[in-house]
FIKOLZA-1660 file (N, C-alpha, C; in steps of 0.1 Angstrom, whole numbers, plus 5000, padded with zeros to 4 digits):
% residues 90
   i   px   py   pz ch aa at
   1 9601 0251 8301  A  X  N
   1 9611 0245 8292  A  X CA
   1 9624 0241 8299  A  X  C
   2 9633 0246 8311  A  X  N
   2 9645 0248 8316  A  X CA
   2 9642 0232 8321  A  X  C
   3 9632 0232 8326  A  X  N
   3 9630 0220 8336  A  X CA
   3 9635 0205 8327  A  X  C
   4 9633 0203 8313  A  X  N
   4 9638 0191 8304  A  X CA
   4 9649 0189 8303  A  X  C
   5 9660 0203 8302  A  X  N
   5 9670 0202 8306  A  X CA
   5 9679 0205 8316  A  X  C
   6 9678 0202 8328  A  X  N
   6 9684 0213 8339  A  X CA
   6 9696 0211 8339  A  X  C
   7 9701 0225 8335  A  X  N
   7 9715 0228 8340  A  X CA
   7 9714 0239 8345  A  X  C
   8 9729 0243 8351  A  X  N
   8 9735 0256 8351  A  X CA
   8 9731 0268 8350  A  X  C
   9 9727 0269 8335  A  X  N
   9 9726 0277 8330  A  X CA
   9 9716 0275 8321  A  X  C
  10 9706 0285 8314  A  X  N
  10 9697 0279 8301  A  X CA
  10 9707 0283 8290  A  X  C
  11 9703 0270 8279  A  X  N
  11 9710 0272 8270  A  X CA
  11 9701 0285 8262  A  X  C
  12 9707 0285 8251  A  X  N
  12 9702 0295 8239  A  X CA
  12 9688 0288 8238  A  X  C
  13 9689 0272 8231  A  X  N
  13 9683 0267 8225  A  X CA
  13 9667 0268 8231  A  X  C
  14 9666 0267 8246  A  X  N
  14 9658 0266 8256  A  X CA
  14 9651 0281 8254  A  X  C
  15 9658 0296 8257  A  X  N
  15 9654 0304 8255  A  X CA
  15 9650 0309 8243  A  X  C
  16 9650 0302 8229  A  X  N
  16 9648 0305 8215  A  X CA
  16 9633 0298 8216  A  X  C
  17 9633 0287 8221  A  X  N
  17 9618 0279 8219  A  X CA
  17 9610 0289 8231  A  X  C
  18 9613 0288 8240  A  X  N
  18 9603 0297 8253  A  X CA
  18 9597 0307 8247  A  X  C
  19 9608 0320 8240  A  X  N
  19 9608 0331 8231  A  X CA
  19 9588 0326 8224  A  X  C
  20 9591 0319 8211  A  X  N
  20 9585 0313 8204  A  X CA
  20 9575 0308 8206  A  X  C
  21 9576 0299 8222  A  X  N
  21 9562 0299 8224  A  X CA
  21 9551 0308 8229  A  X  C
  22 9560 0318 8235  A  X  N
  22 9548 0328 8241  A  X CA
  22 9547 0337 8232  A  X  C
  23 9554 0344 8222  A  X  N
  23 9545 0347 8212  A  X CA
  23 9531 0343 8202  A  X  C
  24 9537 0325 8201  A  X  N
  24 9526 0317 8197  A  X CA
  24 9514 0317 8204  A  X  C
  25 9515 0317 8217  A  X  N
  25 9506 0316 8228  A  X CA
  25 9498 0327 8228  A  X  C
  26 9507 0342 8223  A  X  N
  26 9500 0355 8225  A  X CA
  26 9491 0354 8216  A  X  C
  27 9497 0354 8200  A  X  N
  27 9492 0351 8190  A  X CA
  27 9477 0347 8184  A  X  C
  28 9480 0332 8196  A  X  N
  28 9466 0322 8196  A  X CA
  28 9455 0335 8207  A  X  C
  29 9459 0337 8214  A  X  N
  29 9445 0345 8223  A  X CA
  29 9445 0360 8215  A  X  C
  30 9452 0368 8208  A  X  N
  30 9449 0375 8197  A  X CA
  30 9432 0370 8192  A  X  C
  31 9439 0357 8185  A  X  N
  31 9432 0353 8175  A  X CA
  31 9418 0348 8181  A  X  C
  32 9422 0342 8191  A  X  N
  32 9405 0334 8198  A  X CA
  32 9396 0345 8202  A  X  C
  33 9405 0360 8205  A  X  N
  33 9396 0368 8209  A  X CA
  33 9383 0376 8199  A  X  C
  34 9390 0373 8189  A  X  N
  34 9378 0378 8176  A  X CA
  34 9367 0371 8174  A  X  C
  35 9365 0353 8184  A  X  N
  35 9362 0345 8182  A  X CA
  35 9348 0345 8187  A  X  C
  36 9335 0346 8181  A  X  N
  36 9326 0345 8194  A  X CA
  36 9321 0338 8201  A  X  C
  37 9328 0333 8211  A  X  N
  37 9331 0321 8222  A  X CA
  37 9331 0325 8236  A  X  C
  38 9325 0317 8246  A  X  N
  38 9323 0326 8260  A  X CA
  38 9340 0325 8260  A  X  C
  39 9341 0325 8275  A  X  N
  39 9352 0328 8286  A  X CA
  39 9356 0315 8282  A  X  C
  40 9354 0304 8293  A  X  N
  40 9350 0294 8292  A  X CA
  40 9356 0283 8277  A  X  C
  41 9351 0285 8268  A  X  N
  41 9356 0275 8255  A  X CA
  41 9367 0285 8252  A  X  C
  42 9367 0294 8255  A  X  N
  42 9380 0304 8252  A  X CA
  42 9393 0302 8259  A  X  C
  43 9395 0300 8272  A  X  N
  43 9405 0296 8278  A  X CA
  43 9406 0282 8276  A  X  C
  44 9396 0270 8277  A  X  N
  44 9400 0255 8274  A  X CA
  44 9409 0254 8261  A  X  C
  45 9405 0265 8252  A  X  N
  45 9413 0264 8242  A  X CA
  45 9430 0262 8243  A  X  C
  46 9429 0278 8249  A  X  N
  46 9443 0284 8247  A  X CA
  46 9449 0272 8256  A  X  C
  47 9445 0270 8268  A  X  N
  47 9454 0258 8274  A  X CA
  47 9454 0244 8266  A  X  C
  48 9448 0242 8259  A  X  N
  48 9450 0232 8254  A  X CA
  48 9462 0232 8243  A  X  C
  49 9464 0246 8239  A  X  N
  49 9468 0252 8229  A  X CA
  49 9484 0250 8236  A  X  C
  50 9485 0254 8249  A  X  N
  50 9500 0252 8259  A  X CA
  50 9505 0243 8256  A  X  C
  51 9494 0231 8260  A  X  N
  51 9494 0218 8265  A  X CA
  51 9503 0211 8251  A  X  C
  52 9497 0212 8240  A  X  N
  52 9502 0207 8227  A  X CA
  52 9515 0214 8225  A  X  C
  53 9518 0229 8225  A  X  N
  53 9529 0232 8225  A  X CA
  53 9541 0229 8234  A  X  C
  54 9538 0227 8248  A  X  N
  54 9549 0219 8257  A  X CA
  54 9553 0207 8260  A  X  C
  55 9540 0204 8257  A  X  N
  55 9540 0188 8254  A  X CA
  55 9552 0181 8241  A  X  C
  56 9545 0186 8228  A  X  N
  56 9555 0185 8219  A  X CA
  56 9572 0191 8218  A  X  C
  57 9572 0198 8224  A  X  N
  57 9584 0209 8227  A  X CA
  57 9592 0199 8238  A  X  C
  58 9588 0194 8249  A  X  N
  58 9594 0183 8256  A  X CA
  58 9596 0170 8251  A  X  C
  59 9588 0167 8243  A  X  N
  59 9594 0156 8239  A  X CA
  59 9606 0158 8226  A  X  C
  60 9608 0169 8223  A  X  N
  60 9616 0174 8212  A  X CA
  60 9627 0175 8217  A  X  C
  61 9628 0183 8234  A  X  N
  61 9642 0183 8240  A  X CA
  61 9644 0169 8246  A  X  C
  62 9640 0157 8251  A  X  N
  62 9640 0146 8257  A  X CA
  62 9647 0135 8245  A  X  C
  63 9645 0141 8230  A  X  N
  63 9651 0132 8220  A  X CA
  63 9636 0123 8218  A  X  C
  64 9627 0122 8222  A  X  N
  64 9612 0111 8224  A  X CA
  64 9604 0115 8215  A  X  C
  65 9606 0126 8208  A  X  N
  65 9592 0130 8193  A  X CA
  65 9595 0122 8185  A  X  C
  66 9583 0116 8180  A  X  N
  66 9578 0103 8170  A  X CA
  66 9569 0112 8166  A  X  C
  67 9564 0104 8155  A  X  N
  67 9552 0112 8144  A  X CA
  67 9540 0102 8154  A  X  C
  68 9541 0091 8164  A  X  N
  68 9528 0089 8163  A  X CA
  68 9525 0101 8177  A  X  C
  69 9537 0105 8184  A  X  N
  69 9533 0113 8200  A  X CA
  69 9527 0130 8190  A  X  C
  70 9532 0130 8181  A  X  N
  70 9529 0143 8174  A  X CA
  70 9512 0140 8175  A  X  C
  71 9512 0133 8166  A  X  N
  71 9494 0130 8161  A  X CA
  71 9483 0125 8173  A  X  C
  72 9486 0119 8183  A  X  N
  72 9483 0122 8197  A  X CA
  72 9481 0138 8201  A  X  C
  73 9489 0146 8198  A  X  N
  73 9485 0163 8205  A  X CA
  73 9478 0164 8197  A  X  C
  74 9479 0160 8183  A  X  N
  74 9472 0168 8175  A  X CA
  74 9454 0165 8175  A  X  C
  75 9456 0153 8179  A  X  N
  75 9441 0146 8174  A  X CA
  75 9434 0155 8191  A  X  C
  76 9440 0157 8202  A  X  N
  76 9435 0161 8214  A  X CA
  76 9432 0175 8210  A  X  C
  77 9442 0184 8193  A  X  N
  77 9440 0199 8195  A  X CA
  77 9422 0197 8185  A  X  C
  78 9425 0187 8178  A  X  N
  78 9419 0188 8166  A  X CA
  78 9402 0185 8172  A  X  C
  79 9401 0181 8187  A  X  N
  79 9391 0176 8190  A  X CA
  79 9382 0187 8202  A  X  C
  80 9392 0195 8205  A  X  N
  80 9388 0210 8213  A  X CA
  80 9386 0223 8203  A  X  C
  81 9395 0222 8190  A  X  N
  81 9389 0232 8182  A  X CA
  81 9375 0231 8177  A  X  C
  82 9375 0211 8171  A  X  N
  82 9360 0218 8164  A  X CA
  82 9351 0217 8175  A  X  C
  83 9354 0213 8190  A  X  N
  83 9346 0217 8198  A  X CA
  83 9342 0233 8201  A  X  C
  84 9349 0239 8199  A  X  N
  84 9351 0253 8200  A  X CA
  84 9343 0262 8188  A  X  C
  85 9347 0255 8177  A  X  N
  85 9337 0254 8168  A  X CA
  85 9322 0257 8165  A  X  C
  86 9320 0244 8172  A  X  N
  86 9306 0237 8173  A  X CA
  86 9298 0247 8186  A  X  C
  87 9308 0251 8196  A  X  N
  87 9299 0258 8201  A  X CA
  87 9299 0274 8201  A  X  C
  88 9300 0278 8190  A  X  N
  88 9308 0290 8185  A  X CA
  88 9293 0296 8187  A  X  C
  89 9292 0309 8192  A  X  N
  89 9277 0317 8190  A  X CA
  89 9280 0325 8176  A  X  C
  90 9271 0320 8166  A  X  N
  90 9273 0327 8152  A  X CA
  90 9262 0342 8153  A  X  C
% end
């Protein structure tokens, strides 16, 4: 996150979202872990899960979030979940 804005110093703002995402982050592999999914669809997840989170998060400090760059992460999260899903061992 420091890297969108480099200065000096990190701001608050920078340290408030970082905070936030790695608990989100923890959160999500909490959750995937109940999931029964190899290794494998388990980690493509959670990185994808980054990927949408920093992704979006950079374009939020850059001033560049639109609703269509939003729905772009989302349609990439929406297409690794129900893949994760689909290969879910029930």
């Amino acid at each position: 996150m420091w890297s969108v804005e480099v200065e000096e110093r990190l701001s608050l703002k920078v340290i408030k979202y970082t905070i936030w995402l790695a608990i989100l982050q923890g959160l999500m592999a909490v959750a995937i872990s109940f999931w029964p999914v190899s290794l494998i669809v388990a980690s493509l997840f959670l990185t994808t899960m980054l990927y949408i989170y920093l992704g979006i998060s950079q374009h939020h400090f850059s001033q560049k979030l639109f609703t269509r760059t939003v729905w772009e992460y989302l349609t990439v999260g929406i297409v690794v979940l129900l893949t994760m899903l689909v290969t879910a061992s029930i």
